[in-house]
C-alpha positions, 0 to 999 in steps of 0.5 A: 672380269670379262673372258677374252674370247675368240669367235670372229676375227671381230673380237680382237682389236685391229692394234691387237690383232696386228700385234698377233701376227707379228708375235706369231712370227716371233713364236715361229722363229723360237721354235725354229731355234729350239727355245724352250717357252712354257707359260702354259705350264699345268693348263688343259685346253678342251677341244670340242670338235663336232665336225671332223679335223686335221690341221685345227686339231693337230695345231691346237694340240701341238701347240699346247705342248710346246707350250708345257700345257694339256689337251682333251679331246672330246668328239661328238661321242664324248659330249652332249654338245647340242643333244640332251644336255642344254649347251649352256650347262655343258659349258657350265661344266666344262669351263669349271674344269679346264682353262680354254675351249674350242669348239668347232660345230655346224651351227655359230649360235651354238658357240655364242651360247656356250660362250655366253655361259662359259667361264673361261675363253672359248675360240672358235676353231670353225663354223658354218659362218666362219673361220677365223683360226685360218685367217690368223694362219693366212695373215701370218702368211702373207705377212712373212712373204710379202709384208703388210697387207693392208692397201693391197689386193686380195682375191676371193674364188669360189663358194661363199662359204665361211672362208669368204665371210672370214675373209671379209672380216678380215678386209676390215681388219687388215684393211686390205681390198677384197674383190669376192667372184662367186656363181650367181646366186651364191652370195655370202651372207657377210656380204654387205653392199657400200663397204668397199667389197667388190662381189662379181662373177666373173674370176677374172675381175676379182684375179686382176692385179691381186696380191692374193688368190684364194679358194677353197673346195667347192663342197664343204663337210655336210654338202657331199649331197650337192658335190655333183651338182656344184662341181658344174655351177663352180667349174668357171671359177677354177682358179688356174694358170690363166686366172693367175696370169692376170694378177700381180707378176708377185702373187701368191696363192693360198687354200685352207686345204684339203684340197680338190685338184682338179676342182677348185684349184688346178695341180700347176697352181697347187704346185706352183711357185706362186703357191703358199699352201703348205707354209699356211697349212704350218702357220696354223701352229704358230697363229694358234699358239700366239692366239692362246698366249694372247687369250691367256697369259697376262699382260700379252 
């Protein structure tokens, strides 16, 4: 049988995908109450990580030991992910020995080819294309504050970078409207015209009547050369008090984090009420465990 696998928000069925987040929630609430829930019990988790980590990594690991599972952990030093050893037969042998993979690396053809080879599932806990753990994070989010957010407005700030194009999967997904504002030049590489996606340059047009701001750094890992030069070309699509000011009066704010204060996002915003970041940055647990439930227990 065919492994059920995680790569882009693509993969999961929008029925399916929907009934994620509502179990998620669900999740949430039996942790909140201190309900013990086990079905991961005597399986181990592989944690692939070739680009550094905080909330992926914490979320999986915890979330494996809420439900009685295992993690390993393997940096770029413990593997021969993408030197020496072909990927295809890393992922040959470690899917002979574990029950579940994330890999998070630089380049999204690696995970297609680990996965082509792979017996077990594999998640893709980030790309240079995309992100789609943080999206579950996201949807749960809004979800839990301002119910479905299919038909309302989202709207995207910033770089076009793996979080935009996760965000435009998630458009098709969720069957929200996405209005994308990014320097000229920058476009993302999802982006297709005649699909309802709105692309400018302009952040006030994107920020009009939306429902949800979004933004991420300006420099993701890997562009620390550009960071100087990208702070100047970014600057007018610094999400502050007056882009919030032309959105709906019930907008809420969220970012991926870490984030740049000062940058991409002003402190008054970070803070603000309007702002959601840290029940995000938790919801990464919950999504992830819901995401791990689906991809592995039977009849989820």
């Amino acid at each position: 049988m065919k492994n059920k696998n995680f790569i882009t928000l693509l993969d999961i069925q929008k029925k399916d995908l929907n009934n994620l987040i509502l179990r998620a929630i669900e999740l949430k609430k039996m942790t909140q109450d201190n309900i013990v829930y086990t079905p991961l019990q005597n399986k181990t988790l592989a944690l692939i990580f070739d680009k550094s980590s905080t909330r992926t990594r914490v979320s999986f690991e915890v979330g494996m030991t809420h439900f009685g599972g295992n993690t390993l952990f393997l940096s770029p030093r413990d593997t021969q992910l993408g030197r020496g050893e072909p990927i295809e037969d890393t992922a040959k042998v470690i899917s002979s020995m574990v029950d579940c993979i994330v890999i998070r690396t630089h380049d999204h053809d690696n995970v297609l080819k680990f996965c082509s080879k792979s017996t077990v599932p594999v998640i893709n806990g980030l790309t240079d294309l995309v992100h789609p753990c943080q999206l579950l994070a996201d949807m749960m989010t809004f979800m839990e504050i301002n119910g479905d957010i299919a038909g309302k407005k989202v709207a995207w700030i910033g770089d076009a970078n793996n979080m935009c194009n996760s965000y435009i999967n998630a458009s098709k997904q969720f069957d929200f409207h996405l209005s994308i504002a990014t320097p000229k030049n920058y476009t993302p590489s999802l982006f297709k015209e005649n699909e309802g996606i709105i692309l400018t340059h302009d952040p006030l047009i994107a920020a009009k009547d939306a429902d949800l701001i979004v933004t991420d750094v300006w420099a993701s890992m890997g562009q620390e050369d550009e960071e100087e030069e990208r702070k100047k070309i970014f600057k007018p699509l610094q999400v502050n008090e007056k882009i919030m000011s032309v959105a709906n009066k019930n907008v809420i704010f969220m970012h991926c984090l870490p984030a740049h204060r000062g940058e991409e996002v002003t402190s008054e915003v970070l803070d603000s009420k309007s702002s959601v970041v840290w029940q995000e940055a938790e919801n990464r647990l919950h999504a992830q465990k819901a995401l791990l439930e689906y991809l592995l227990v039977k009849n989820i």
